[in-house]
C-alpha positions, 0 to 999 in steps of 0.5 A, spaced: 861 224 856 856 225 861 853 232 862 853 235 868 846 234 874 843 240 872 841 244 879 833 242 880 829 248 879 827 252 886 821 247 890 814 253 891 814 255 898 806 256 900 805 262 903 802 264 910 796 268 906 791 266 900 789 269 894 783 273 893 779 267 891 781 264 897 786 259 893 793 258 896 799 263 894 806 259 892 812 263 892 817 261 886 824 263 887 832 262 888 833 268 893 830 264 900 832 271 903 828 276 899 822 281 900 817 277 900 820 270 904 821 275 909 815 278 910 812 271 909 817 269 915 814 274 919 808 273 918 809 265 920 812 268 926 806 272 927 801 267 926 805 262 931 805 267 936 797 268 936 796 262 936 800 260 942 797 266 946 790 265 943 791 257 946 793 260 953 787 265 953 782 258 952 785 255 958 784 260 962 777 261 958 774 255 957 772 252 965 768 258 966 765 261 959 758 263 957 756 260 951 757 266 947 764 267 948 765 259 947 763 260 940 767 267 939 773 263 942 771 257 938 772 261 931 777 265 933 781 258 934 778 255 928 782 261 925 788 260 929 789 252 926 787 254 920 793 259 919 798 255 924 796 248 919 798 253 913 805 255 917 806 247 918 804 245 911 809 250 908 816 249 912 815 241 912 815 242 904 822 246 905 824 241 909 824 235 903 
């Protein structure tokens, strides 16, 4: 008699936040529609929303900008990438 397929243990989700040492935080858990996967989706909602405005700020920045603002604006969307790569990287590892 064959036993039954056991479910596969809950995938961890990679949250849209470091840890304190700036190493990733993963969340592992059964309930996608508990405390900490909505704060983490607002939080992704979040980041998106910046980056797209930020970008819209840019193009209308850049023909124009001083140096200076170059660079602020260069970090702000280097941060901007970085957090919206971190969103990319999370949902395609729940879309496996």
């Amino acid at each position: 008699m064959e036993r039954p397929l056991e479910h596969a243990p809950p995938e961890a989700r990679l949250l849209p936040w470091s840890g304190p040492e700036g190493k990733p935080c993963f969340l592992i858990t059964d309930d996608h529609g508990g405390p900490v996967s909505r704060v983490a989706d607002a939080m992704e909602s979040i980041h998106l929303g910046m980056g797209t405005e930020l970008l819209a700020h840019a193009r209308r920045l850049l023909p124009d900008a001083p140096t200076g603002e170059l660079r602020y604006l260069a970090e702000r969307l280097t941060d901007a990438l970085d957090a919206v790569l971190r969103v990319a990287e999370s949902r395609g590892r729940r879309l496996r």
